[in-house]
N, C-alpha and C positions, 0 to 999 in steps of 0.2 A: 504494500500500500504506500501510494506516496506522501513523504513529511509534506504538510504544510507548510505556511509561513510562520502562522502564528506556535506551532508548535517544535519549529524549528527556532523562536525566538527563545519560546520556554528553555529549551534543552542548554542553548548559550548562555542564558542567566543562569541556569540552576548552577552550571560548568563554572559560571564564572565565578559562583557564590560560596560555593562550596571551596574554589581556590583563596579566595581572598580570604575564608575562613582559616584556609591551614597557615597561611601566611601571617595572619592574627597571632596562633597560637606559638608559631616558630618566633615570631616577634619579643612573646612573652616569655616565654624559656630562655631566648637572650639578655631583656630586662634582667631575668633571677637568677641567671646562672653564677654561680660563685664566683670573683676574683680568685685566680693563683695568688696562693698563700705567701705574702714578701717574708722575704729571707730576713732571720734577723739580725742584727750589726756583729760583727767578727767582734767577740769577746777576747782582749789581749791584755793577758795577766804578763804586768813586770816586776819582775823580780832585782834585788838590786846587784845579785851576782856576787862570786864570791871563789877565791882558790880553792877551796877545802874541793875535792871532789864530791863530797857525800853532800854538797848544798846543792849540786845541779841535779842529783837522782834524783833527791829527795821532791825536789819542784817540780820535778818529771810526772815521777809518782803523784805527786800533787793534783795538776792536770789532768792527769787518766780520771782523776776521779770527778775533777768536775765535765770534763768530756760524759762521763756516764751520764751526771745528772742534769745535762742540757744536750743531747743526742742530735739537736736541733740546731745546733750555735755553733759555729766554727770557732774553735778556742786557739788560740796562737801565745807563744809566749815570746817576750822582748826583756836585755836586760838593760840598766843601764852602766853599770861597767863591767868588767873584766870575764865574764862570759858570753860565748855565743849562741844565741843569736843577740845582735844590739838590736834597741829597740827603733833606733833609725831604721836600721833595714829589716827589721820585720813591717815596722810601717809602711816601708816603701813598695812590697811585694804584696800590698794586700791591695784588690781591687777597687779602682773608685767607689767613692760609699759613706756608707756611715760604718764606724767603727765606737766602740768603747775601751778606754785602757783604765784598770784596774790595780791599782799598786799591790805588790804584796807587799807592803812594809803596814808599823804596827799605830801610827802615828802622824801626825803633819810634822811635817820639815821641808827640807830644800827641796825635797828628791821631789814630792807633792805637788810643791808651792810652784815649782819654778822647771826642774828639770823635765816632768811628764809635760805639760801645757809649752814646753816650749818646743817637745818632741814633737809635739799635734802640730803647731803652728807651721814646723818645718813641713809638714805632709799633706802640702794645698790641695792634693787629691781625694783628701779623706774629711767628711766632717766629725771630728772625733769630739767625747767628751771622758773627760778625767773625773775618773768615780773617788769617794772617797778613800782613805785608808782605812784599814779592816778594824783599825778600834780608834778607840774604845768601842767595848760593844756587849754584851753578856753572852755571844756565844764562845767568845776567848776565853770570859772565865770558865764557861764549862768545859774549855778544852785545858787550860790550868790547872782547874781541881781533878779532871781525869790523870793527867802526866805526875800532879805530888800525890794522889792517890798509887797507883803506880809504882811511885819510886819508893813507898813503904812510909808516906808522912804521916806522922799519929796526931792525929785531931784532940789533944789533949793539952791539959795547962801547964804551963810553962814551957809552952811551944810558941813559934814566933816563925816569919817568913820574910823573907828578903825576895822582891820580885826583880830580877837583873834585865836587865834592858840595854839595849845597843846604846843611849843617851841621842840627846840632840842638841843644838845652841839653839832651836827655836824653841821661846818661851811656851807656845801651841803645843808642840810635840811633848815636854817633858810636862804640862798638865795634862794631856791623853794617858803620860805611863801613869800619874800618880790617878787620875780616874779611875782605873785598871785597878790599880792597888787599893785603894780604896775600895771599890767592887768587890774583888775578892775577899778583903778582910771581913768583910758581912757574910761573905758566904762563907767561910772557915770560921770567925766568929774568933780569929786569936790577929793581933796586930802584922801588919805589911808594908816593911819598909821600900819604898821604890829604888833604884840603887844604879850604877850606868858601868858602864865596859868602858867609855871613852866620850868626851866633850862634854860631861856633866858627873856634879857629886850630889849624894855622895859616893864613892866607891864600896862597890859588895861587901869588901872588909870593913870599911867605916858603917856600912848599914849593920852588918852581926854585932860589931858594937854596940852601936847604939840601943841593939835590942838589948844586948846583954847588959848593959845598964838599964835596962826595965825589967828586969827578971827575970828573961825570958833566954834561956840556958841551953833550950834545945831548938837549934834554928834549923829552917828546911832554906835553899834555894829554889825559887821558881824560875823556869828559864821561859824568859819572854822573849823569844826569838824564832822566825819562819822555820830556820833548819839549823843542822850541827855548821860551826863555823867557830873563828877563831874566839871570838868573841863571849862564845855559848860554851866551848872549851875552856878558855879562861875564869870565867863565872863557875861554875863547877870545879871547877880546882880548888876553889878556895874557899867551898862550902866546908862547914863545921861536921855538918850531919847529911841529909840525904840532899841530893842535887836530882832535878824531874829533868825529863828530855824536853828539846825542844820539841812548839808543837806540832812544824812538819807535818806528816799527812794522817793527823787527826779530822774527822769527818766532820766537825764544826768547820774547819778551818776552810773547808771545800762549801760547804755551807754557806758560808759566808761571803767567798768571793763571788759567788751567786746573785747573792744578794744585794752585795754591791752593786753591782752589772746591773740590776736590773732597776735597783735605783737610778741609776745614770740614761739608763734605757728609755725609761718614762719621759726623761729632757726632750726627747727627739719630737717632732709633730704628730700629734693623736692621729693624722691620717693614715699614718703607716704604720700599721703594729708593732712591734717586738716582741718576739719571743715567745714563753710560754708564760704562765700564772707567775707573779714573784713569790720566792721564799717566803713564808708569814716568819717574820722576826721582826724582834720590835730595833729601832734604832736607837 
């Protein structure tokens, strides 16, 4: 039978209605279809380096572990002296972008203040932000009381602790150690002298003193230091009674640089995510 007109008109509308329908739909699944997920800012923990060998495993090991707990983050490590890689050229090998650099040091000083911001400054390819240093902070002291737990410290009277520290000449940095110590003697609940390796007093020995003019007879060392090194050597020698390890790759410590990172992260424009959920720790 032959099409009409009119039903040859029908058939090209229905045709045509039906297409501009699938077209509608395909329009709309574009509207909602997910954004690819942005990559989040290369996490670059510096370390401030050091001869001792057992300081660069130790970081190494470090790393691995916060590698685990951000699967998602490209983790890079930079120093800024006497080991490699320097944090020049890690910065420089890393992709235009945004980036975050995270000190591993225990405090503000130069390294903070002056030498990270001025590593960023150098690397116009990167929009980097310099996270804080890792304390004060209460997951330090739980990595403290784990290491004088540890090393056999008896939580009893006439007990007394010397926390040793790297020292610093900025006024900032040596109230972060005495915060620290401070913090801890609440959680130990017996007195903490803060104490320094080098550019502040007073010295470990003048701190066991001192306690030992408060009565306090049976002194622990705490070592407030990233890793083993001259420094955390030195302090340990010339404890009275038990000396803890440094904290190295206690799982606070990995914790934390986390944390950092992700504090620093949030700086960036709300338009483009970073990361995963931040660590809930309080700052």
């Amino acid at each position: 039978m032959a099409t009409t007109a009119s039903q040859l008109l029908d058939q090209i509308t229905s045709h045509a209605g039906s297409r501009l329908s699938h077209l509608s739909r395909l329009s709309r699944v574009r509207r909602t279809a997910p954004r690819s997920p942005v990559a989040p800012p290369p996490l670059v923990v510096v370390a401030h380096g050091s001869r001792d060998p057992r300081t660069l495993a130790t970081v190494r090991s470090l790393l691995a572990t916060v590698r685990a707990l951000r699967p998602g983050t490209a983790v890079h490590l930079g120093h800024i002296e006497l080991n490699e890689p320097l944090l020049p050229d890690t910065l420089a090998r890393l992709a235009p972008g945004r980036a975050v650099l995270v000190p591993l040091l225990l405090g503000r000083g130069y390294h903070v203040k002056h030498d990270l911001p001025a590593a960023a400054a150098a690397a116009p390819h990167l929009d980097a932000r310099v996270a804080a240093p890792l304390g004060p902070h209460p997951l330090l002291v739980d990595a403290l009381h784990d290491r004088l737990v540890e090393a056999g410290f008896p939580e009893e009277a006439g007990t007394g602790v010397v926390l040793a520290a790297a020292g610093s000449r900025d006024p900032e940095g040596l109230a972060d150690t005495r915060a620290t110590a401070s913090a801890l003697a609440e959680r130990l609940g017996v007195p903490v002298v803060p104490a320094y390796a080098s550019a502040a007093s007073p010295t470990v020995p003048a701190a066991v003193r001192a306690l030992a003019a408060l009565g306090r007879h049976r002194v622990a060392v705490a070592s407030y230091f990233t890793a083993p090194g001259r420094f955390a050597a030195q302090s340990a020698g010339v404890a009275p009674g038990v000396a803890s390890a440094p904290l190295g790759t206690h799982p606070a410590l990995a914790g934390l640089l986390v944390h950092r990172y992700d504090e620093a992260a949030r700086g960036f424009a709300s338009s483009s995510p970073v990361g995963q959920a931040p660590l809930a720790a309080s700052a």
